[in-house]
C-alpha positions in Angstrom: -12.1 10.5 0.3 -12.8 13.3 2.5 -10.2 12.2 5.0 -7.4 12.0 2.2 -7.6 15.8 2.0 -6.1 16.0 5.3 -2.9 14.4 4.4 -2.4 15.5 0.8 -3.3 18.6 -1.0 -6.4 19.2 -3.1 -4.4 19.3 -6.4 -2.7 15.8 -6.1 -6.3 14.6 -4.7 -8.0 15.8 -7.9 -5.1 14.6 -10.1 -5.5 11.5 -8.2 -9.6 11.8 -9.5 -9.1 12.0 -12.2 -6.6 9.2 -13.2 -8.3 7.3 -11.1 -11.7 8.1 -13.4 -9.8 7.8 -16.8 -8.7 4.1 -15.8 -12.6 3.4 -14.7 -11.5 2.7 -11.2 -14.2 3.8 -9.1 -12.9 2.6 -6.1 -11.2 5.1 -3.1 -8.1 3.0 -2.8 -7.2 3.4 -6.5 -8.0 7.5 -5.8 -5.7 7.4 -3.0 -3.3 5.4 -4.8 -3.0 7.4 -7.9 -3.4 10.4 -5.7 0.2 9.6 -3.6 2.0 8.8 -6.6 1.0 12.2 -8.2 2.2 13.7 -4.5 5.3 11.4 -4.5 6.0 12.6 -8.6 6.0 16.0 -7.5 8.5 16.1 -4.4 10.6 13.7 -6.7 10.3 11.3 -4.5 10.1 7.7 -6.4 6.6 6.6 -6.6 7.6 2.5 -5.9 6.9 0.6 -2.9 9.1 -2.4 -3.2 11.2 -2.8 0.0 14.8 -2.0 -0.9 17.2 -4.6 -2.0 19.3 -5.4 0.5 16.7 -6.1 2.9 15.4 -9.8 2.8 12.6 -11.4 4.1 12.4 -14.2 6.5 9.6 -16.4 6.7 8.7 -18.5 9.9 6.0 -21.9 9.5 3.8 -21.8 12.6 4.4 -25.9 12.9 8.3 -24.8 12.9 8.1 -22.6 15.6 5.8 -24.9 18.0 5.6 -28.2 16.5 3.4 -30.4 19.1 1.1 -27.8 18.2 0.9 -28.6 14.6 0.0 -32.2 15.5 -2.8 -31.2 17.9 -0.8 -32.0 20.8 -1.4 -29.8 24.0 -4.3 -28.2 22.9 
């Protein structure tokens, strides 16, 4: 938590505290999470993090890429 207050300021770090506190998250993640939407919120930024939409995932199976390896051959 102390580290946070190096890259956001003390008011969206306390903001951050106490959402986090009112939800009975006591974890640091949910802190720092509540914390950078509250930063984001103010610079009017939006707060999601989905990718946007016209960039699509691709997904590569390790026994496509080298498949003697997925049947144990030359290992």
């Amino acid at each position: 938590m102390l580290l946070l207050g190096r890259h956001l300021s003390h008011e969206h770090l306390f903001a951050g505290l106490a959402v986090a506190l009112k939800a009975g998250a006591m974890t640091s993640d949910a802190v720092a999470s509540e914390a950078r939407k509250t930063a984001e919120a103010d610079q009017g930024e939006p707060a999601s993090t989905d990718p946007p939409a016209d960039e699509t995932a691709t997904l590569t199976f390790l026994t496509e890429r080298y498949p003697a390896a997925a049947l144990g051959e030359g290992l």
